[in-house]
MIZA-664895 format. One line per field, with one value per residue: residue number from 0; x, y, z of N, C-alpha, C in turn. Coordinates in Angstrom, 3 decimals. Each point is the difference from the previous one (the first is absolute). Example, Ala and Ser with C-alpha at 12.3 -4.5 7.8 and 13.67 -1.06 7.14 Angstrom:
# MIZA-664895
num: [0|1]
nxx: [13.190|-0.350]
nyy: [-5.690|1.050]
nzz: [7.800|-0.720]
caxx: [-0.890|0.820]
cayy: [1.190|1.190]
cazz: [0.000|0.060]
cxx: [0.900|-0.770]
cyy: [1.200|1.090]
czz: [0.000|0.730]
This chain:
# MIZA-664895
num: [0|1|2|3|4|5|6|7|8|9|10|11|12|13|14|15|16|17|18|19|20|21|22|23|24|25|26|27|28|29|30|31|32|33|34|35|36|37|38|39|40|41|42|43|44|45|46|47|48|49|50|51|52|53|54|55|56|57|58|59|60|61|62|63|64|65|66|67|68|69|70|71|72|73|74|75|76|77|78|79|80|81|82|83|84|85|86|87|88|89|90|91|92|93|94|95|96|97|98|99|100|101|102|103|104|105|106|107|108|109|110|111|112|113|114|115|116|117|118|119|120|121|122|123|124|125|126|127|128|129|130|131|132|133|134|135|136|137|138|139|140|141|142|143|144|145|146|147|148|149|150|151|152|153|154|155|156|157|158|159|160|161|162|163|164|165|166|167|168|169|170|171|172|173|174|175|176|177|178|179|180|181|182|183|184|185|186|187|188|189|190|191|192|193|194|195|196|197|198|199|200|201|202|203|204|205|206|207|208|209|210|211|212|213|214|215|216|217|218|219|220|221|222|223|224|225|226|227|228|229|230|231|232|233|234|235|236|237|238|239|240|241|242|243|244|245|246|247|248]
nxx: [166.810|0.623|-0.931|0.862|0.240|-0.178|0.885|0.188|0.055|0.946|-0.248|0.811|0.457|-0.778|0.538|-0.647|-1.123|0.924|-0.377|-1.454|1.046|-1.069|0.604|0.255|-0.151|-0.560|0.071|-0.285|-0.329|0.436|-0.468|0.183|1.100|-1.130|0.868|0.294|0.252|0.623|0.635|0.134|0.345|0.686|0.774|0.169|0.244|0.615|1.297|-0.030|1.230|1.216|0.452|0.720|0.474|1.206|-0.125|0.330|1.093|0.188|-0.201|1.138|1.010|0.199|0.175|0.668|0.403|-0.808|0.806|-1.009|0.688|0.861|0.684|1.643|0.252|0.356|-1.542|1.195|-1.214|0.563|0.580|0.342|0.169|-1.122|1.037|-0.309|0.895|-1.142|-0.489|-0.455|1.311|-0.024|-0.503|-1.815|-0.451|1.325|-0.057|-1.445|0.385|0.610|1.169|0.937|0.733|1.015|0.607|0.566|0.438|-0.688|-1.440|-0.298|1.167|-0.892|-0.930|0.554|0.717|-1.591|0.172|0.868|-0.641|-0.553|-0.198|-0.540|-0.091|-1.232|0.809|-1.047|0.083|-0.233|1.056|0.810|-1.354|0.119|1.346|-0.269|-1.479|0.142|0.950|-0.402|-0.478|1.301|1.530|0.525|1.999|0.147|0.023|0.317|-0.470|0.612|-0.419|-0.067|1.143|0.260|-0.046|-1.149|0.317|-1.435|-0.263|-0.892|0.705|0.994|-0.671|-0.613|1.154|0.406|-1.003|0.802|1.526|-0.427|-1.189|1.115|1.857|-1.278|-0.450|1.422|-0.359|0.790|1.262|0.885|0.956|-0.524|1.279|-0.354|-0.456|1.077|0.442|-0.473|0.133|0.964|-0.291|-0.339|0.517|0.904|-0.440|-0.148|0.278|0.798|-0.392|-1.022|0.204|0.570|-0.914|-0.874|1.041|-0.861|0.976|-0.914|-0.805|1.238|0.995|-0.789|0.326|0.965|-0.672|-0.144|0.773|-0.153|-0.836|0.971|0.826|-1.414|-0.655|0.875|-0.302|-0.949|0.038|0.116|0.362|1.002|-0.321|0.537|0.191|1.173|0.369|1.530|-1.058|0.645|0.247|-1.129|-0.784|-0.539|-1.466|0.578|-0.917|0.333|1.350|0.103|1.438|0.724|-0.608|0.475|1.360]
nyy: [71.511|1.376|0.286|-1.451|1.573|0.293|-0.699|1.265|-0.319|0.635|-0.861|0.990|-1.367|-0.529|0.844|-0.120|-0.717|-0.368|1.318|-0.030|-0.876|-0.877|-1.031|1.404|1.321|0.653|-0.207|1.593|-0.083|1.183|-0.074|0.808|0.753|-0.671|-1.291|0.395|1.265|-0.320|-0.972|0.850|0.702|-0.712|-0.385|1.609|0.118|-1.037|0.824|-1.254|0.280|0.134|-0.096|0.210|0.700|0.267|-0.487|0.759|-0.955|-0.145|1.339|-0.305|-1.116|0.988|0.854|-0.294|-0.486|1.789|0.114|0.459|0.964|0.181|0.992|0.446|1.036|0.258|-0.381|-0.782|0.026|-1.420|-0.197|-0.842|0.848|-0.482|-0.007|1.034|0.848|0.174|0.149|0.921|-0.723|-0.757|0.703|-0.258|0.460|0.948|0.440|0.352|-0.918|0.667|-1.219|1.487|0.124|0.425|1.253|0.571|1.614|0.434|0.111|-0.433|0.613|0.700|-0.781|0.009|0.833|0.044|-0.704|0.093|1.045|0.136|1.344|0.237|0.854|0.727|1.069|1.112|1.191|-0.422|-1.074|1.742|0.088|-0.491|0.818|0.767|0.622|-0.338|1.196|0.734|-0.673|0.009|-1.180|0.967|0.242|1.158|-0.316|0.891|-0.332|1.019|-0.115|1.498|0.546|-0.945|-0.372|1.382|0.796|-0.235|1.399|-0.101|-1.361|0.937|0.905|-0.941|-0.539|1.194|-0.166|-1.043|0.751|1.066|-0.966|-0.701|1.101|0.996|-1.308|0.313|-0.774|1.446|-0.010|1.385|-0.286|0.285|0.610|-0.426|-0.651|0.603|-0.006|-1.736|-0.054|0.188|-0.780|-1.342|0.750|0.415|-1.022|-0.501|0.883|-0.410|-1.192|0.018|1.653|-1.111|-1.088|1.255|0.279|-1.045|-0.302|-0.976|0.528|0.464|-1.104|-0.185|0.862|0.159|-1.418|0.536|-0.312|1.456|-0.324|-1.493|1.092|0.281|-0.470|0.362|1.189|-1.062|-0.401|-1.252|-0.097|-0.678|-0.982|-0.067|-0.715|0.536|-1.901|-0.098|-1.316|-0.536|1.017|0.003|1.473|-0.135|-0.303|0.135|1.289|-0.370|-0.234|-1.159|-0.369|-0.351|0.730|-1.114|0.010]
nzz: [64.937|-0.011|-0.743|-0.811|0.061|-0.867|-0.378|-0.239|-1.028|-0.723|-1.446|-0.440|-0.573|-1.300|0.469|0.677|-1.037|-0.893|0.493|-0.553|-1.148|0.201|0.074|1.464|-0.559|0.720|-1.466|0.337|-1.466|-0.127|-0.626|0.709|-1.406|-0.129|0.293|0.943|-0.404|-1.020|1.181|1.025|-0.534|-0.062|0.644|0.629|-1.419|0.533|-0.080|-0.959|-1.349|0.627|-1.214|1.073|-1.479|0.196|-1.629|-0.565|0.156|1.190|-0.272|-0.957|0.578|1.014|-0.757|-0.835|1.269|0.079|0.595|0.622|-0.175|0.871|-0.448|0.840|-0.526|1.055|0.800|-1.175|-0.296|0.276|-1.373|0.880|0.992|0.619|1.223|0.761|1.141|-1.082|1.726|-0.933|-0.320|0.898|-0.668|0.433|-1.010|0.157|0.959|0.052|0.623|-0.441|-0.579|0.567|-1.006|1.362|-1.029|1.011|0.256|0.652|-0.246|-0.957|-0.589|1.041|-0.422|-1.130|0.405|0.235|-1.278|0.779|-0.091|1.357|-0.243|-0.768|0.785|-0.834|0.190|0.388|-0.259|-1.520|0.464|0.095|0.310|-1.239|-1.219|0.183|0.414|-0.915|-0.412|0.603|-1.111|-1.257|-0.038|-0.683|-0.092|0.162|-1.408|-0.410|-1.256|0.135|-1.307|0.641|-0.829|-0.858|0.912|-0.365|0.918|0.715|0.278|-0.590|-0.575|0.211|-0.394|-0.211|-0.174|0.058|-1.315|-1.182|-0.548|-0.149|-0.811|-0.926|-0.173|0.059|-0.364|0.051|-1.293|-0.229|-0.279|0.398|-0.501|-0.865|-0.860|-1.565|1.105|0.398|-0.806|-0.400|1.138|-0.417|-1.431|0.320|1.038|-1.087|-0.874|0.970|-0.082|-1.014|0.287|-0.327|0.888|0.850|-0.480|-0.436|0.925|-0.230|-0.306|0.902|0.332|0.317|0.184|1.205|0.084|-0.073|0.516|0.716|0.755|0.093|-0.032|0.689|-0.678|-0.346|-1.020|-0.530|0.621|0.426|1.868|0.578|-1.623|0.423|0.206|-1.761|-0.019|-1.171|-0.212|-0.095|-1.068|-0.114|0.122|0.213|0.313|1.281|-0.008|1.009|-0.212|-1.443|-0.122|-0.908|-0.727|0.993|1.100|0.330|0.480]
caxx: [1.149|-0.380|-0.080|0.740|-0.136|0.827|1.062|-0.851|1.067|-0.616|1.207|-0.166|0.461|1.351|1.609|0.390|-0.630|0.906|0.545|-0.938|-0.799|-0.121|-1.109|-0.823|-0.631|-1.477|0.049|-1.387|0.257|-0.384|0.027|-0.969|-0.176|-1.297|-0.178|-0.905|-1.791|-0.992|-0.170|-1.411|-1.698|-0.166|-0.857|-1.095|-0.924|-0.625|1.047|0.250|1.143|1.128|1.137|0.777|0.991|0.555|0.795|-0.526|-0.287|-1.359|-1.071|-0.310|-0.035|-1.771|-1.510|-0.423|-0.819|-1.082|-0.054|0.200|1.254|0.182|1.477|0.235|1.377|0.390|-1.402|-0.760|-0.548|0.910|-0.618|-0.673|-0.885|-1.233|-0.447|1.428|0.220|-0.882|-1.101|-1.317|-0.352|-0.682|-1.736|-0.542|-0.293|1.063|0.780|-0.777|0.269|1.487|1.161|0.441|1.541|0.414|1.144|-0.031|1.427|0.301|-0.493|-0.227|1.150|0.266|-0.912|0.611|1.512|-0.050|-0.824|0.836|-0.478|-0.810|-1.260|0.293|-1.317|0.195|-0.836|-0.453|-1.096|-1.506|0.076|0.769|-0.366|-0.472|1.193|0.528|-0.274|0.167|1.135|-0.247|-0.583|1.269|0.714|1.299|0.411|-0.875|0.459|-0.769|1.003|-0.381|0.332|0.823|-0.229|1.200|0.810|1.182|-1.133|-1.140|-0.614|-1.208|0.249|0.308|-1.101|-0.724|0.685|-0.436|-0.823|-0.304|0.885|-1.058|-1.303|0.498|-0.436|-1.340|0.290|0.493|0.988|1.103|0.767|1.073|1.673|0.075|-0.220|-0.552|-0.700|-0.047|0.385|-1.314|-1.177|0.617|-0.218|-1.484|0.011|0.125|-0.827|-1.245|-1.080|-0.664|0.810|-0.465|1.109|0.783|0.734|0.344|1.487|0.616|0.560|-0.614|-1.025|0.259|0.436|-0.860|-0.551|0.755|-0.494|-1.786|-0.654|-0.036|-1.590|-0.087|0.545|-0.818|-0.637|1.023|0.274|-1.044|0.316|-0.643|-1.228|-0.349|0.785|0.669|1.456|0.305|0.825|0.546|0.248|0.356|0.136|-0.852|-0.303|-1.330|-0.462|0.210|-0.641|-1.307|0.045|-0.221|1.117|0.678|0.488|1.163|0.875]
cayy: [0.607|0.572|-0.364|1.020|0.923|-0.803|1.288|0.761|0.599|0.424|-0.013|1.306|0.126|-1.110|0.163|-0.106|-0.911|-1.469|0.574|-0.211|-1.332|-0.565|-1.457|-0.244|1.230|0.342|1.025|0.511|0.157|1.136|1.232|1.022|0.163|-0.343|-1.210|-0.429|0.203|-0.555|-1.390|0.112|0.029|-1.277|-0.733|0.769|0.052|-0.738|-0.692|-1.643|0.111|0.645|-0.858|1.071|-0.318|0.886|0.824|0.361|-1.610|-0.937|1.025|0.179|-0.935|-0.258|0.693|-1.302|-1.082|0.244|1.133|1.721|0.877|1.407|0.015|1.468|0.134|1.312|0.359|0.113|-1.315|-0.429|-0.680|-1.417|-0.270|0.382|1.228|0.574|0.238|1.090|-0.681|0.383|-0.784|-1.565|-0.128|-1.224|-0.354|-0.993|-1.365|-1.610|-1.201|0.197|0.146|0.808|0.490|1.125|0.354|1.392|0.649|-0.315|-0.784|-1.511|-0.714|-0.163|-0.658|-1.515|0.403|-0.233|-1.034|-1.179|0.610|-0.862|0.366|1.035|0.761|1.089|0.897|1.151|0.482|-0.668|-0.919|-0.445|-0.371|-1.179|-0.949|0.251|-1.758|-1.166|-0.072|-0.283|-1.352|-0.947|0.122|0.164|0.809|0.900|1.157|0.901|-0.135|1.082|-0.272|0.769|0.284|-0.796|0.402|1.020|0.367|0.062|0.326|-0.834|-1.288|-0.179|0.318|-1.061|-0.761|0.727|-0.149|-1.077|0.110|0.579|-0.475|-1.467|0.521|0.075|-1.221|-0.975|-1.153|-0.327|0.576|0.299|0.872|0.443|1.673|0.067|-0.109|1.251|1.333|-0.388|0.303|1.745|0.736|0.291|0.693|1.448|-0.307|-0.506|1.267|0.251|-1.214|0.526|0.864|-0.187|-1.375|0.866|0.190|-1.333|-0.219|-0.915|1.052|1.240|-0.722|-0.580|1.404|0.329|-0.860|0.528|-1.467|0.563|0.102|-0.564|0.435|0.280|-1.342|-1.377|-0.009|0.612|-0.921|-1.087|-0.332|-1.837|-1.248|-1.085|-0.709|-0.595|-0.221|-0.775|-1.408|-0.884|0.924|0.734|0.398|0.090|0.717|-0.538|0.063|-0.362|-1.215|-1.508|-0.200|0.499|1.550|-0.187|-0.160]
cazz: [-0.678|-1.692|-1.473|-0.495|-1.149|-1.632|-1.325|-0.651|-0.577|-1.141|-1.069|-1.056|-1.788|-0.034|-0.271|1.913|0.415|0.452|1.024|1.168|-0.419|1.126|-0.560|0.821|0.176|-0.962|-1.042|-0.367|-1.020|0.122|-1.300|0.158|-1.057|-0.252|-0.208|1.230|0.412|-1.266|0.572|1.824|-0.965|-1.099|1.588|0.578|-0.851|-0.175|-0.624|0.454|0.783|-0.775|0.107|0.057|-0.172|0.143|-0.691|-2.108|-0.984|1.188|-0.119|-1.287|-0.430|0.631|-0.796|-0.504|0.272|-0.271|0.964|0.098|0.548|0.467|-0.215|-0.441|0.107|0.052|-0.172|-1.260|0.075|-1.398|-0.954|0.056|1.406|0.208|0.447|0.863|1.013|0.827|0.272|-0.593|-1.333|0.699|-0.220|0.452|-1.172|-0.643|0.916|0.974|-0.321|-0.694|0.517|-0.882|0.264|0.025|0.326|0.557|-0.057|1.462|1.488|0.199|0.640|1.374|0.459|-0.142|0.212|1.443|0.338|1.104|1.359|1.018|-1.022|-0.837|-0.431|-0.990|1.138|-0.954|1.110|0.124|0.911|1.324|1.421|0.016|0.119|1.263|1.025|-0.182|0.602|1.705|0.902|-0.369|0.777|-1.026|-0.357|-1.006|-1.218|-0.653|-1.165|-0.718|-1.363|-0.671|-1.791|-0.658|1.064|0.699|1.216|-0.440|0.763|0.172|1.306|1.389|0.815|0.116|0.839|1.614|0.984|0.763|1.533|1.426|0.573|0.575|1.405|0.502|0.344|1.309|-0.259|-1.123|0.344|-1.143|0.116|-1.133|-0.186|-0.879|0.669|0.873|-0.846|-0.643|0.976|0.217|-1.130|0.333|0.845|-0.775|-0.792|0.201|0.381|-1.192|-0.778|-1.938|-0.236|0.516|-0.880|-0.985|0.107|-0.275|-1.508|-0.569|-0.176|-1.020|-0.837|-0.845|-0.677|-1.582|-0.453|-0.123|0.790|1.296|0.039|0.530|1.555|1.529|0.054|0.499|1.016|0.591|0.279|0.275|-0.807|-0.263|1.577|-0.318|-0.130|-1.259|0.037|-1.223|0.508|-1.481|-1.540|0.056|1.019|0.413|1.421|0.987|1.052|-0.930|-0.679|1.070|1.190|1.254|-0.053|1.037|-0.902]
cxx: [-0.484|0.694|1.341|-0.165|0.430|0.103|-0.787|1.262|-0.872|1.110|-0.462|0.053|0.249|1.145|0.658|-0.886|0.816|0.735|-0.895|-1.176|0.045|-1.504|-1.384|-0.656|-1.276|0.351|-0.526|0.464|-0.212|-0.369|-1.410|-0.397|0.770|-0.324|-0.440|-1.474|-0.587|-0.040|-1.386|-1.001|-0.612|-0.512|-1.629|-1.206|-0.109|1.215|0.042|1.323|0.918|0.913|1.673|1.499|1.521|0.540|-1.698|0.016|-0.627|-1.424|-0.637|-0.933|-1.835|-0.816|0.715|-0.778|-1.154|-0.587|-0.356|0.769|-0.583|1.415|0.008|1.595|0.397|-1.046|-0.925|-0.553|0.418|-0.959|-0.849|-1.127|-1.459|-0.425|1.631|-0.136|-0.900|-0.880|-0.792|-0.268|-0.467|-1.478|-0.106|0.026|1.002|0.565|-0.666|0.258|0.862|1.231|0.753|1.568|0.127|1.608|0.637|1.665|0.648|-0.603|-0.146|1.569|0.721|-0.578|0.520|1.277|-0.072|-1.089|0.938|-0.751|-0.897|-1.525|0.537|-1.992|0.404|-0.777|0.159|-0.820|-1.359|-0.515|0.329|-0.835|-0.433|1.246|0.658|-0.602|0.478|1.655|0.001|-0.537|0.512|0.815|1.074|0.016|-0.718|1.257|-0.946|1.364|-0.658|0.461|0.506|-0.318|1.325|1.317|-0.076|-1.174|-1.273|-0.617|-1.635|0.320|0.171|-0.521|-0.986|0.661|-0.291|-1.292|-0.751|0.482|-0.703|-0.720|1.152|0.207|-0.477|-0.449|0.201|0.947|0.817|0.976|1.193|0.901|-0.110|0.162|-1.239|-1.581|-0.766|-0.149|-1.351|-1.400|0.258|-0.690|-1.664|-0.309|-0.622|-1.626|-1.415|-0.962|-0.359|0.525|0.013|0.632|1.474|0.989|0.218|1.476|0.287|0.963|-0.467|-1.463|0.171|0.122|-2.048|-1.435|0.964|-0.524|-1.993|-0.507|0.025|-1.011|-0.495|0.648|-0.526|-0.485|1.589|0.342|-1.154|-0.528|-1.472|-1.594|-0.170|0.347|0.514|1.559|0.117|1.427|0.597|0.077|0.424|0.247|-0.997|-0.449|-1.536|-0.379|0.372|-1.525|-1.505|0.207|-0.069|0.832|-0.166|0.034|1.408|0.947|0.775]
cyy: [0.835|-0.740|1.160|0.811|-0.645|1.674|0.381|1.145|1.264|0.111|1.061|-0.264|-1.350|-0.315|-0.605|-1.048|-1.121|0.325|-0.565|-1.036|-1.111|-1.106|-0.032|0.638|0.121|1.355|0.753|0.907|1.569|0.924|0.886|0.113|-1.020|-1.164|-0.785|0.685|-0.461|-1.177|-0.069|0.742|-0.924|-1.022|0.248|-0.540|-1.690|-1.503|-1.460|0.301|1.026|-0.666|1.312|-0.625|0.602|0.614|-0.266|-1.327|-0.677|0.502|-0.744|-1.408|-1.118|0.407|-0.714|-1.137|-0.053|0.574|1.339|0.310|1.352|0.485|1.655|-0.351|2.009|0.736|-0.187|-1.627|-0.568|-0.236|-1.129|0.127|0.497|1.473|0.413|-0.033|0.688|-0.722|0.286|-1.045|-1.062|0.536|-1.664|-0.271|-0.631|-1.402|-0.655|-1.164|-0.435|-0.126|0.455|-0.408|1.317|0.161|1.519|-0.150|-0.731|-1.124|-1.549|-0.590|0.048|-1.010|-1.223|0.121|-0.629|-1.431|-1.038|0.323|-1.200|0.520|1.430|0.895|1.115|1.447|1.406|0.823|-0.549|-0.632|-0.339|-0.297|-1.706|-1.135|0.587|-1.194|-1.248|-0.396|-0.073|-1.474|-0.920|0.500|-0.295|1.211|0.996|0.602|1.149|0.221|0.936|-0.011|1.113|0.452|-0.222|-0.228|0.959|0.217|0.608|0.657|-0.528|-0.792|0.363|0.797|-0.572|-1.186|0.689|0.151|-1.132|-0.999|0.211|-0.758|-1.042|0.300|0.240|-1.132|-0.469|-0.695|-0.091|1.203|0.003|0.533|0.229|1.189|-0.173|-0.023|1.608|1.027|0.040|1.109|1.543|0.795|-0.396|0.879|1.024|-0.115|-0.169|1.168|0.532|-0.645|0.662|1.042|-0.419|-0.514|0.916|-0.078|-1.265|0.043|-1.070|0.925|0.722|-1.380|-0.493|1.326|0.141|-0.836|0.066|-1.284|0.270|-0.311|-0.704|0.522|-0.003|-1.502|-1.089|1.002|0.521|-1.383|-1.052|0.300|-1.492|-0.553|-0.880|-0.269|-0.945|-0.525|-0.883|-1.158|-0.833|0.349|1.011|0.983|-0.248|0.986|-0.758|-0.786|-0.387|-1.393|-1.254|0.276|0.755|1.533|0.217|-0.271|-0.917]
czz: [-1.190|-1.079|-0.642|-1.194|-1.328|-0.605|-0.894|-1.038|-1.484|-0.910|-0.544|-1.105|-0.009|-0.673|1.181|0.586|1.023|1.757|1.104|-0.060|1.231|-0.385|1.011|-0.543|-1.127|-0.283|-0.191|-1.469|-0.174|-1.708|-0.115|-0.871|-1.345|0.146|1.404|0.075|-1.250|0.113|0.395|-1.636|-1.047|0.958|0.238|-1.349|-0.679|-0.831|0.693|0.912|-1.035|-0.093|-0.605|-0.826|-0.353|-1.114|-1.079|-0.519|0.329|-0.193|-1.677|0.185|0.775|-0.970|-1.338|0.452|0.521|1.585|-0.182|0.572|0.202|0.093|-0.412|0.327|0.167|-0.371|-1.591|-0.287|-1.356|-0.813|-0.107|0.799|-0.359|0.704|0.555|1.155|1.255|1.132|-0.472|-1.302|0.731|0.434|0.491|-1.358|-0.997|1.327|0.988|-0.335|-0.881|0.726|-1.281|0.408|-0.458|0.289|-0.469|-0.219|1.549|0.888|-0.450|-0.170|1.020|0.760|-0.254|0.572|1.794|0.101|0.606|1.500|0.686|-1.252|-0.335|-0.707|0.112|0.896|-0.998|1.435|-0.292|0.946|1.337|1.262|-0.147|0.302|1.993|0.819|-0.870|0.383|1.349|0.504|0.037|1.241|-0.543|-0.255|-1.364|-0.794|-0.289|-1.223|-1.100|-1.499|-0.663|-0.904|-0.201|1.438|0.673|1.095|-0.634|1.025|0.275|0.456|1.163|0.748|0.035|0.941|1.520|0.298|0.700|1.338|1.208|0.050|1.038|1.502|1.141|0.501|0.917|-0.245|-0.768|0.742|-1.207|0.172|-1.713|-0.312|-0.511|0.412|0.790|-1.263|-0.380|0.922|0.207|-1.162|0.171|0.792|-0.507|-0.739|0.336|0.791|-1.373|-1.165|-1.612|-0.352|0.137|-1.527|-1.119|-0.471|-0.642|-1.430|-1.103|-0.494|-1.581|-1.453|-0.762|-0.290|-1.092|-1.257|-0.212|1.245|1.435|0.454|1.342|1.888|1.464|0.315|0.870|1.453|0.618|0.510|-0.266|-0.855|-0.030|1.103|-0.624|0.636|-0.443|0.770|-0.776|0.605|-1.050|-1.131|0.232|0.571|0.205|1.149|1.172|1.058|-0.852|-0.368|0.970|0.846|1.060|0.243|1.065|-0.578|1.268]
């Protein structure tokens, strides 16, 4: 008998999260810009763990108790924090063997917004051929939960969502009645013959050039520099495929 396909959906915002929430589904955490690929490079260079939290007080109240932080808000690195938003700030040198807290505009309160999930890990083009097989070897429903900018649509996510749509796809083993899903693989469509000219158009781009923090654009879309997978376990995020625990879910 075949094996049955599993659902393969894509949330655009979470504004609409609670639409396509599901205790089965493996979460794949999306912020192109900047907080997923500054996950997979903190990993890649040597990070213990991350510990992801969703507002500024939670942020404050770790680096009193003597945490390094990492923290931005609307790309400006706060007052308290050690470093910001950039993957270029998780040097080996500031985060080998370091468990850092981190908290972002967008992506790490998506991560907790989806910690009811079966697992919840963190995907970037850094990563995508690594989190792809590993998604392919599970047997659960797939999110792709795109973090947006304050709610509103994020072109980088979701062109990233399509393209990871396609590896799942491609596959075999996932199937979809999702618009969000289709529109997703329609705009990778458009993109991926020249992904780096493409994301230019991004509004997230322009927002972090007005700011001087453009710098990172090509680097967060330029695929499979790491095979980490970073996933949220107990509070925490890790490498999936480095750490003790389990790479199965």
């Amino acid at each position: 008998m075949e094996k049955q396909k599993r659902r393969l959906e894509v949330c655009l915002s979470p504004a609409i999260y609670s639409r396509h929430a599901d205790d089965q589904n493996i979460v794949v955490i999306v912020d192109i810009l900047r907080a997923t690929s500054s996950i997979c490079a903190a990993f890649q260079n040597g990070v213990k763990a991350i510990i992801p939290v969703s507002t500024v007080e939670e942020a404050r109240q770790k680096k009193q108790q003597g945490y390094m932080v990492a923290s931005e808000r609307d790309g400006y690195v706060l007052d308290f924090a050690d470093f910001g938003n950039s993957p270029f700030n998780f040097i080996p040198e500031k985060v080998a063997g370091k468990e850092i807290v981190y908290s972002t505009t967008n992506g790490t309160r998506c991560i907790n917004m989806a910690a009811h999930s079966k697992a919840v890990v963190v995907g970037a083009f850094l990563n995508i051929s690594a989190l792809a097989d590993w998604l392919i070897s599970q047997d659960a429903p797939v999110l792709i939960f795109c973090a947006s900018w304050k709610d509103r649509f994020s072109l980088e996510d979701t062109v990233f969502a399509g393209a990871l749509a396609e590896r799942l796809l491609n596959s075999g083993k996932y199937e979809t009645i999702c618009d969000a899903v289709t529109a997703s693989l329609d705009l990778w469509g458009l993109a991926k013959a020249d992904l780096h000219s493409y994301i230019l158009k991004a509004a997230q781009k322009e927002r972090l050039a007005s700011k001087g923090l453009d710098d990172c654009i090509e680097y967060c879309h330029t695929p499979d520099q790491t095979r980490v997978v970073p996933a949220f376990k107990n509070g925490i995020l890790v490498d999936l495929l480095r750490s003790p625990v389990r790479a199965d879910v």
